[in-house]
Each structure stands twice: as structure tokens, then as C-alpha cells.
C-alpha positions as CSV (number, residue, x, y, z in Angstrom):
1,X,88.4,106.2,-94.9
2,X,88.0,102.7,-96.0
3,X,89.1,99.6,-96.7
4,X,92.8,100.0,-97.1
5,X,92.6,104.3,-96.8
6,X,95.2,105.5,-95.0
7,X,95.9,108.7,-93.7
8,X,99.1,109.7,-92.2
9,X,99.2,113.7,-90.4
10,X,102.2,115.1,-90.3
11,X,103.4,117.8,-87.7
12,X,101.0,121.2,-87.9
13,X,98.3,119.1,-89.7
14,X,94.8,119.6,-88.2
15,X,91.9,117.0,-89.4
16,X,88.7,117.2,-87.8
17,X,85.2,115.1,-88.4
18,X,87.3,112.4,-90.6
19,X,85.2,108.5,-90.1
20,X,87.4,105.7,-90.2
21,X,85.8,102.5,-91.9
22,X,86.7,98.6,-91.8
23,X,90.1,98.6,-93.0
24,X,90.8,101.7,-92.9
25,X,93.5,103.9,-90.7
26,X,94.5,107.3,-89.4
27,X,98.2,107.7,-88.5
28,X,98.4,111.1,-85.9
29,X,102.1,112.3,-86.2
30,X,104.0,114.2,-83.6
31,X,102.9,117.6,-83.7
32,X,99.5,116.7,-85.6
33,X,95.7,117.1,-83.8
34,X,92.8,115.0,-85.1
35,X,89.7,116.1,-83.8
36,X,86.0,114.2,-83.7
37,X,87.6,111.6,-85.3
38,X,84.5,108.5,-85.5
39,X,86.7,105.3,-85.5
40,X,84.1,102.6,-86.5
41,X,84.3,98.3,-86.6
42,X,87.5,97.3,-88.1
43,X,89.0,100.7,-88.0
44,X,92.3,101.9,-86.5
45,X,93.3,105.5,-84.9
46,X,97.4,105.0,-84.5
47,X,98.6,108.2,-82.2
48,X,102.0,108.3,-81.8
49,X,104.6,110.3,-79.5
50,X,103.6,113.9,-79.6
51,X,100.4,113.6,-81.7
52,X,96.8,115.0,-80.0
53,X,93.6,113.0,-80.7
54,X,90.8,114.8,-79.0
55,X,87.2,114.0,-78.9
56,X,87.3,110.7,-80.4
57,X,84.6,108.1,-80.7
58,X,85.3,104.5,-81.3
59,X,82.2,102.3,-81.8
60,X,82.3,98.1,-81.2
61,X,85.2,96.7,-82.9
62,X,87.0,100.0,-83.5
63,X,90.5,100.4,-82.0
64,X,92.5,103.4,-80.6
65,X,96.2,103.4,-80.3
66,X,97.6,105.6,-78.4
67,X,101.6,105.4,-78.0
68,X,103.5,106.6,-75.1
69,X,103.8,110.2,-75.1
70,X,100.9,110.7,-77.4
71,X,97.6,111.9,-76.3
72,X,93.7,111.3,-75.8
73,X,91.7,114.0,-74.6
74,X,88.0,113.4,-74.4
């Protein structure tokens, strides 16, 4: 994804190995997994309530959101 992608996964989506650009964003749902996401400069990972991201990477200047009861597994 970039500048001004967005990709929003909704409950029983599984995404895995998606990179996340300047400008661009990737909205975890309740009940969706994103796995190896790579979330580089200017890119966001939103996880919210009941949403999985596992395996992430953010690089310098990326940015990982992870909301209360949503979860990061390394």
C-alpha cells in the first residue's frame, strides 16, 4: 500500500506479507489476522479490539496501533 491505500480486514479475513508505504494504512478488524505485515516510514498498522497482528515489522518512521483488546504477537 501507498500513499493514500487503505486496507480495512474485516472479521475472518487473513492477509499475510502485505508492505505498507508512506501514506499508506492497514485497518485489522475484530476477528481479522494480518500476518508479516512490513510497516515502513510514514506507514500506519491500526489494530483494533479483537483483531491479531502477528509477526510484524515496522521500520524508522513506521507506526503500529494497537487498541485495547487487540493484539501484537511477535
Amino acid at each position: 500500500l501507498s500513499s493514500g491505500g487503505s486496507q480495512t480486514l474485516l472479521s475472518g479475513a487473513i492477509v499475510s506479507g502485505l508492505t505498507v508505504n508512506d501514506g499508506g494504512t492497514q485497518a485489522v478488524g475484530s476477528g481479522a489476522i494480518a500476518s508479516a505485515t512490513t510497516v515502513n516510514d510514514g506507514g500506519t498498522q491500526a489494530v483494533s479490539s479483537g483483531g491479531i497482528a502477528s509477526a510484524t515489522t515496522v521500520n524508522d518512521g513506521g507506526t503500529q496501533a494497537v487498541s485495547s483488546g487487540g493484539s501484537a504477537i511477535s
